[in-house]
ROPA-688166 format. One record per atom (N, C-alpha, C): residue in one letter; x, y, z. Coordinates in pm, whole numbers, plus 50000, padded with zeros to 5 digits. Atoms other than C-alpha are relative to their C-alpha. Last residue first. Layout:
   r    east   north      up
   A       X       Y       Z
...
! end
This chain:
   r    east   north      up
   X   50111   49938   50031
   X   48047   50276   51226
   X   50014   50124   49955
   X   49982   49874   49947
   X   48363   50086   51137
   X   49818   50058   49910
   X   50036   49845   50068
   X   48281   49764   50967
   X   50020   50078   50122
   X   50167   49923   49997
   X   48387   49456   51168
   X   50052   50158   50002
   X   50003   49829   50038
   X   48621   49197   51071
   X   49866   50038   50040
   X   50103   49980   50069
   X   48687   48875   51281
   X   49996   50140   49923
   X   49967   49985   50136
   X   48984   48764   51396
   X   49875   50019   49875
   X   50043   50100   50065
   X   48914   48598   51675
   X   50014   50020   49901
   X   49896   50122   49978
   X   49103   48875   51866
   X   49966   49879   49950
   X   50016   49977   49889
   X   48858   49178   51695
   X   50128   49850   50011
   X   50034   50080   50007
   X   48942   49364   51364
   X   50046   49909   50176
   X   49925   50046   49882
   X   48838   49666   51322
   X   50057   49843   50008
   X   50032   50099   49885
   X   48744   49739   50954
   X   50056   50015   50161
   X   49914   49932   49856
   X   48811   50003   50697
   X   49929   49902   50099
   X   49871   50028   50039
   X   48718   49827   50321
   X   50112   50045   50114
   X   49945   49920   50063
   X   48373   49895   50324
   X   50162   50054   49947
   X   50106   49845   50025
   X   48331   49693   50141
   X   49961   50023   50164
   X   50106   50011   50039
   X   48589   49340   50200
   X   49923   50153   50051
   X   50109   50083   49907
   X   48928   49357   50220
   X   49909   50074   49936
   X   50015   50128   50017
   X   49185   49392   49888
   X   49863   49928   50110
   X   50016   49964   50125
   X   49312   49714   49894
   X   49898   49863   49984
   X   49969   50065   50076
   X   49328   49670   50300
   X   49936   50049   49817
   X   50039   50001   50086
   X   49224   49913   50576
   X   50107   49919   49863
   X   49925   50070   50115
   X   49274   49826   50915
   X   49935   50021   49872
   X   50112   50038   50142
   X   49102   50009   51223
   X   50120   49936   49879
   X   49975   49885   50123
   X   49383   50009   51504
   X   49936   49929   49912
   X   50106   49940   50054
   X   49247   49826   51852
   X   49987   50090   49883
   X   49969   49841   49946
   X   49587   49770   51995
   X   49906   50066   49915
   X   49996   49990   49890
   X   49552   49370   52032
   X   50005   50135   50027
   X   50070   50073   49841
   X   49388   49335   51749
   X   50017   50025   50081
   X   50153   49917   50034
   X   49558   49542   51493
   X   49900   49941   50095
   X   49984   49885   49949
   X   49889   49379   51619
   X   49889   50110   50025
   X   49963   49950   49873
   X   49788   49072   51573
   X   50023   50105   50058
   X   50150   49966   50007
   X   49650   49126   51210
   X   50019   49988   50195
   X   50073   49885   50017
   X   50000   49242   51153
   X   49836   50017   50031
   X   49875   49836   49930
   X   50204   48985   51264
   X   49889   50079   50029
   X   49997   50070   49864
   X   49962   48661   51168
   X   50059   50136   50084
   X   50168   50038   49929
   X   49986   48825   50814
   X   49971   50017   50149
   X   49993   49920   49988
   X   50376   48881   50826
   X   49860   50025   50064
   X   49974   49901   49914
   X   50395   48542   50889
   X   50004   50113   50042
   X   50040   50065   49939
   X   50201   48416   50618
   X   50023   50051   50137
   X   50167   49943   50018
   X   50357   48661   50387
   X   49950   49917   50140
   X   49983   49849   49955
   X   50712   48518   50519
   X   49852   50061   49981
   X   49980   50030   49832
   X   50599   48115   50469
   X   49998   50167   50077
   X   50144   50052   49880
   X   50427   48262   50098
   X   50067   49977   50164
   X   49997   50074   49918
   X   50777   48430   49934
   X   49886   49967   50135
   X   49870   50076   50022
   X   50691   48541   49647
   X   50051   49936   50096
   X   49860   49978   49876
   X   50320   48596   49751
   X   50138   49967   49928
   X   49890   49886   50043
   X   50135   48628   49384
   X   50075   49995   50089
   X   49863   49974   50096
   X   50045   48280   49447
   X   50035   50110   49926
   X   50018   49961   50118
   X   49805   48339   49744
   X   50142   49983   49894
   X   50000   49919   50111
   X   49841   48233   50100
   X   49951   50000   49878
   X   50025   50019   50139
   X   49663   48023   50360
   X   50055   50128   49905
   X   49895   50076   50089
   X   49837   48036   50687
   X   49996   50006   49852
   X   49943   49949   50051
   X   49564   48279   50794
   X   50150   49959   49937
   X   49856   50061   50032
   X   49317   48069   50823
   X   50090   50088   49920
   X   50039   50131   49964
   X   48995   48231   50945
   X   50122   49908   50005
   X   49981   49950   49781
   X   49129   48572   50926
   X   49934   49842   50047
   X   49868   49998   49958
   X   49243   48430   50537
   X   49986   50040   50182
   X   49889   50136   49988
   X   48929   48274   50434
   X   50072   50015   50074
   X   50061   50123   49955
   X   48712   48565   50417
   X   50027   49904   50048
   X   49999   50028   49815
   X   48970   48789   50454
   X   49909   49901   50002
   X   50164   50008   50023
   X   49043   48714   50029
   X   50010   49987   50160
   X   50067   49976   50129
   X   49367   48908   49932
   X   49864   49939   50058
   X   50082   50086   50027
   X   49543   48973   50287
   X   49876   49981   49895
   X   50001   50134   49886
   X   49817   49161   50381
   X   49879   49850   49973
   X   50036   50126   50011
   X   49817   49317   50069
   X   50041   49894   50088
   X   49993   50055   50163
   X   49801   49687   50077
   X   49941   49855   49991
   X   49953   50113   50003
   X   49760   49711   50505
   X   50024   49964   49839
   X   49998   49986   50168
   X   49697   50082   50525
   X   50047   49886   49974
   X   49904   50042   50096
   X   49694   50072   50904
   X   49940   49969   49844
   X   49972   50052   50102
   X   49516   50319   51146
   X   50079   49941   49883
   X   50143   50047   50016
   X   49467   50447   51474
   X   49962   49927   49823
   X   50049   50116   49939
   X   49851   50401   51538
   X   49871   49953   50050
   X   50038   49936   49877
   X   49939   50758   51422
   X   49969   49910   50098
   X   50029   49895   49991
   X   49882   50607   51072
   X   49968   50052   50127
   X   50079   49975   49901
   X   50082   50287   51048
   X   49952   50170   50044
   X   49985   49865   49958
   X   50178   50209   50685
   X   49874   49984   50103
   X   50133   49905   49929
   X   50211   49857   50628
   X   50055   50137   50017
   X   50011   49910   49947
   X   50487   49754   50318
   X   49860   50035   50061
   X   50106   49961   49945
   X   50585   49501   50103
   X   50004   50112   50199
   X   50018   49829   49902
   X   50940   49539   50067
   X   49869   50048   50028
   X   49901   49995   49946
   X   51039   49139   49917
   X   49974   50176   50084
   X   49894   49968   50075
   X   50659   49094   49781
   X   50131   50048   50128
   X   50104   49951   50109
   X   50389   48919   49954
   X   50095   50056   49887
   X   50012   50109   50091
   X   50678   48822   50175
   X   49925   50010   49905
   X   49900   50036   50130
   X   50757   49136   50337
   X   49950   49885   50021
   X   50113   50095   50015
   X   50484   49307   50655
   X   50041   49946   49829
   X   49910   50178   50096
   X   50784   49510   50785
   X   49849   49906   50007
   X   49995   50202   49926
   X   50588   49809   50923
   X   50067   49904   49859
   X   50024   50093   50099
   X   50619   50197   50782
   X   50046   49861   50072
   X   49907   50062   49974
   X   50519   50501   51020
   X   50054   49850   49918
   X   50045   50123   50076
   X   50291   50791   50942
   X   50131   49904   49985
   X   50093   50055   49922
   X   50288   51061   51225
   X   49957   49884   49885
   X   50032   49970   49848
   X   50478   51289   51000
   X   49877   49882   50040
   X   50025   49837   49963
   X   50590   51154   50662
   X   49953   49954   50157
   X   49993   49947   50119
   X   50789   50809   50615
   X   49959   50126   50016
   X   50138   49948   49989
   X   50871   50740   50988
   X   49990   50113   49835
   X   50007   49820   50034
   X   51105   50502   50905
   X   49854   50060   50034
   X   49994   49953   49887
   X   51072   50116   51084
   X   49980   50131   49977
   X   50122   50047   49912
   X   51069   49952   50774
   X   50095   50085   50117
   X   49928   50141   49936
   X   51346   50159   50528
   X   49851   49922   50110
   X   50037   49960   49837
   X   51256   50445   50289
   X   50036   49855   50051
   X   50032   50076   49966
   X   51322   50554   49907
   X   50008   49986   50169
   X   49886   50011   49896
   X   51261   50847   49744
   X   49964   49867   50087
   X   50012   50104   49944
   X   51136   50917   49395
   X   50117   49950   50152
   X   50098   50012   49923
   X   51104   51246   49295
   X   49953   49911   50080
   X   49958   49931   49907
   X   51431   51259   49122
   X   49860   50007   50152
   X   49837   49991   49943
   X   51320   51013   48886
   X   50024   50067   50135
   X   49980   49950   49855
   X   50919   51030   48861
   X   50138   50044   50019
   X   50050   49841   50032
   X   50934   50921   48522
   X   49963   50101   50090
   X   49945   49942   50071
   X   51159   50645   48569
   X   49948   50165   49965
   X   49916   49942   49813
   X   50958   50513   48898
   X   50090   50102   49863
   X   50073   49954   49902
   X   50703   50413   48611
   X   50049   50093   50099
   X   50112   49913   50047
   X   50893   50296   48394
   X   49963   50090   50033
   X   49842   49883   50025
   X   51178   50103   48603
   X   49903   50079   49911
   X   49929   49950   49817
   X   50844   49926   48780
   X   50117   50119   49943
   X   50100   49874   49981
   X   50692   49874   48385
   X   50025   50068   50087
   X   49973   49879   50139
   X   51016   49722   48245
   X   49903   50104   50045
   X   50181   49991   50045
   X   51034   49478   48580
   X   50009   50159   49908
   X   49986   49975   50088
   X   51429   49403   48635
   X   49859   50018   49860
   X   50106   50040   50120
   X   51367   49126   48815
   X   50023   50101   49877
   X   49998   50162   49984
   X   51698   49172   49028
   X   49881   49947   49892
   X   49841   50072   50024
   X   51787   49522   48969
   X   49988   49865   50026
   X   49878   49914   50114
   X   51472   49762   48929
   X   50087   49921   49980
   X   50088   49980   50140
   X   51183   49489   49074
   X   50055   50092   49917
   X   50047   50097   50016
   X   51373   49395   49392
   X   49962   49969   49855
   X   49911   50119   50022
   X   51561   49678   49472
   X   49982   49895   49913
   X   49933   49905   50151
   X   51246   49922   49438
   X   50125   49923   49990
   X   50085   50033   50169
   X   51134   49676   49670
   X   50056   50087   49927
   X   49952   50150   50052
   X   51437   49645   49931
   X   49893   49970   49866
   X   49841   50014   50035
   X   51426   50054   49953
   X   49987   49832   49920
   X   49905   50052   49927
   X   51063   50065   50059
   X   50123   49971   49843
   X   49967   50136   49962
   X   50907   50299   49828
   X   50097   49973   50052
   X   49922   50071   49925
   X   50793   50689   49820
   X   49972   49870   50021
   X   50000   50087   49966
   X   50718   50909   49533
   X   50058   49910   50104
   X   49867   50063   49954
   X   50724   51271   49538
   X   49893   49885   50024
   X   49997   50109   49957
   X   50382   51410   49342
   X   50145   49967   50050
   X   49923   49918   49920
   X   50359   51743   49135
   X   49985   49908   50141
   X   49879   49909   49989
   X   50300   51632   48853
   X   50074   50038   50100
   X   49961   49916   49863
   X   50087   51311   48922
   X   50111   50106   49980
   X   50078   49941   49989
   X   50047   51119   48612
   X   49928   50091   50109
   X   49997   50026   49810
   X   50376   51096   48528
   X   49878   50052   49997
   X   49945   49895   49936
   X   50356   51056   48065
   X   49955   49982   50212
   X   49894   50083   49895
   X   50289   50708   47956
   X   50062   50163   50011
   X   49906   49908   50110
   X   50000   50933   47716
   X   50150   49925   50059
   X   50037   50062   50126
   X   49726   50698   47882
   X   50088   50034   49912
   X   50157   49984   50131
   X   49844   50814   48213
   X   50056   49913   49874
   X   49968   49981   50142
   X   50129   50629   48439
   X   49865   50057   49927
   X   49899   49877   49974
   X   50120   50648   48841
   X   50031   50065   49870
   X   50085   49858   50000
   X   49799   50446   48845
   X   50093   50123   49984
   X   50069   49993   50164
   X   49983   50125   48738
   X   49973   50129   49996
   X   49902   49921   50035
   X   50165   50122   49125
   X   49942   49994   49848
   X   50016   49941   49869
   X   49889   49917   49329
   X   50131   50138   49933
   X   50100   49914   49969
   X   49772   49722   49043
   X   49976   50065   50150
   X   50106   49875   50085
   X   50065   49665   48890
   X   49889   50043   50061
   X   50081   50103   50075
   X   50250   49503   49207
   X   49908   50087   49856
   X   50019   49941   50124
   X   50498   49760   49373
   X   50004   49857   49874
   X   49915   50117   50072
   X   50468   49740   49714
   X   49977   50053   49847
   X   49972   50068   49954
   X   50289   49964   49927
   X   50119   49902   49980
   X   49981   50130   50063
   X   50361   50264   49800
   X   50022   49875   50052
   X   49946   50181   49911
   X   50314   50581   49936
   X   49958   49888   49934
   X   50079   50107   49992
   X   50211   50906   49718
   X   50081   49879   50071
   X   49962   50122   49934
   X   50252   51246   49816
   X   49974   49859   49957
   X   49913   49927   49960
   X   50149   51606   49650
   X   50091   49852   50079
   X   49954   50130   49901
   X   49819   51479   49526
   X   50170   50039   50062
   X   49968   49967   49850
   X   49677   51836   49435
   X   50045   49882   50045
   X   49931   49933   49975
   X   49784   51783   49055
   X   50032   50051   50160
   X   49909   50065   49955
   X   49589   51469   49037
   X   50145   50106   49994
   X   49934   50018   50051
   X   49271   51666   49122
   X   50139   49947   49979
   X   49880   50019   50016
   X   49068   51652   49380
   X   50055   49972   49890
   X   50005   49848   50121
   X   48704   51710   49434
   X   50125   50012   50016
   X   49987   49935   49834
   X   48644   51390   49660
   X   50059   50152   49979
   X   50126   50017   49904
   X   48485   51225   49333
   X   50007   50053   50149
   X   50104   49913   50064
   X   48746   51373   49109
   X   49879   49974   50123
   X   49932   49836   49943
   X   49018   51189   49327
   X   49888   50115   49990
   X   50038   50008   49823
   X   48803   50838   49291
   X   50033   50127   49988
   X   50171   49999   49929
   X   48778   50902   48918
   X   49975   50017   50130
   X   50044   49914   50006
   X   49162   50962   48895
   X   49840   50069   49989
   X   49979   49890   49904
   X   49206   50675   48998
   X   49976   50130   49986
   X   50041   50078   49848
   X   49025   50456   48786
   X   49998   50073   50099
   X   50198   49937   49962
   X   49138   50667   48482
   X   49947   49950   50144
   X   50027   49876   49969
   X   49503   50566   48575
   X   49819   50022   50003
   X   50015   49886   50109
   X   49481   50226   48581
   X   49983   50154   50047
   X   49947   50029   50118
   X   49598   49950   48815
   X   50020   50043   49895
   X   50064   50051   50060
   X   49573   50160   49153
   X   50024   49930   49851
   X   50081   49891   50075
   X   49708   50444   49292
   X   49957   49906   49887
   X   50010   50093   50134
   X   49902   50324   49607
   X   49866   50087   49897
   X   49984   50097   49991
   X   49797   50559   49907
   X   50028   49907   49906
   X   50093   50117   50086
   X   49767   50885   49818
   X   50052   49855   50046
   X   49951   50112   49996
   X   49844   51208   50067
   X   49933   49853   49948
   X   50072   50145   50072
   X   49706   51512   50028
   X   50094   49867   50001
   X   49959   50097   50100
   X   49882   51739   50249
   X   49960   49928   50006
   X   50003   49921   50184
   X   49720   52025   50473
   X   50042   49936   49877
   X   49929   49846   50081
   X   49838   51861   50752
   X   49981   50051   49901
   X   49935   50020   49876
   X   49702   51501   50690
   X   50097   50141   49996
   X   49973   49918   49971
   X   49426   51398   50412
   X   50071   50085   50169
   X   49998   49953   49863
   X   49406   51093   50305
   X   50061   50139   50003
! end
């Protein structure tokens, strides 16, 4: 996304190459990424931050995660790839709270159980960057009780769910998920249905 003149990346995927295919394909390089937000920090939403050489694959990149995840996965799990990853960033890495308005006109929602700092980003309040509110919508806007066993804590996911797809409903903000279905930016209506943005 592009916002003020700054590139801004959304999570960056399980592998580098991957990402850096999409960037190439919108004629971007991973030197113009200048921002990246983090939903959570599952490998394949934080993987993309490491090349093939485990050198930063974003030079010129500030990282930003919720506070209680980088908590979560530096000092309590103690995840080798998470302290890795964020390690080679160091100073670049800054952390943020739910409610912050991480950059301008982009705001961060409590949507925690999936992981302890999962993270929506509300864009201006025509759009949310939902990471992993919901792995299969098929199922889940149908029943959204139903979690997934990566949730760590499923009852909270569950709830966050129910939160967030409410909210996107009742205040008409497109939703884009890592995880929903092609094209991957939806509306979604009070039954809980998705529908493609024309």
């Amino acid at each position: 996304m592009k916002t003020q003149g700054e590139n801004i990346l959304f999570d960056t995927g399980l592998r580098y190459g991957h990402i850096i295919k999409r960037l190439a394909e919108n004629g971007l390089t991973p030197e113009d990424v200048k921002t990246i937000l983090l939903t959570h920090l599952h490998p394949d939403h934080f993987g993309g931050l490491v090349d093939e050489n485990n050198n930063a694959a974003f030079p010129n990149a500030d990282i930003y995660v919720n506070a209680v995840e980088r908590a979560y996965w530096v000092n309590d799990v103690k995840n080798e790839s998470v302290i890795n990853a964020l390690n080679l960033y160091s100073e670049r890495v800054h952390v943020f709270n739910f409610g912050d308005e991480v950059r301008s006109g982009v705001k961060a929602l409590d949507a925690s159980g999936h992981t302890p700092g999962h993270t929506v980003f509300d864009i201006n309040s025509e759009l949310l960057i939902a990471g992993d509110i919901m792995h299969f919508p098929e199922i889940q806007l149908k029943k959204p009780d139903i979690s997934v066993k990566y949730d760590v804590d499923p009852d909270k996911a569950r709830e966050s769910r129910k939160k967030i797809l409410e909210y996107a409903a009742k205040n008409n903000i497109a939703i884009a998920g890592m995880h929903i279905t092609w094209p991957g930016v939806h509306k979604i209506k009070s039954e809980y249905k998705l529908i493609p943005l024309q």
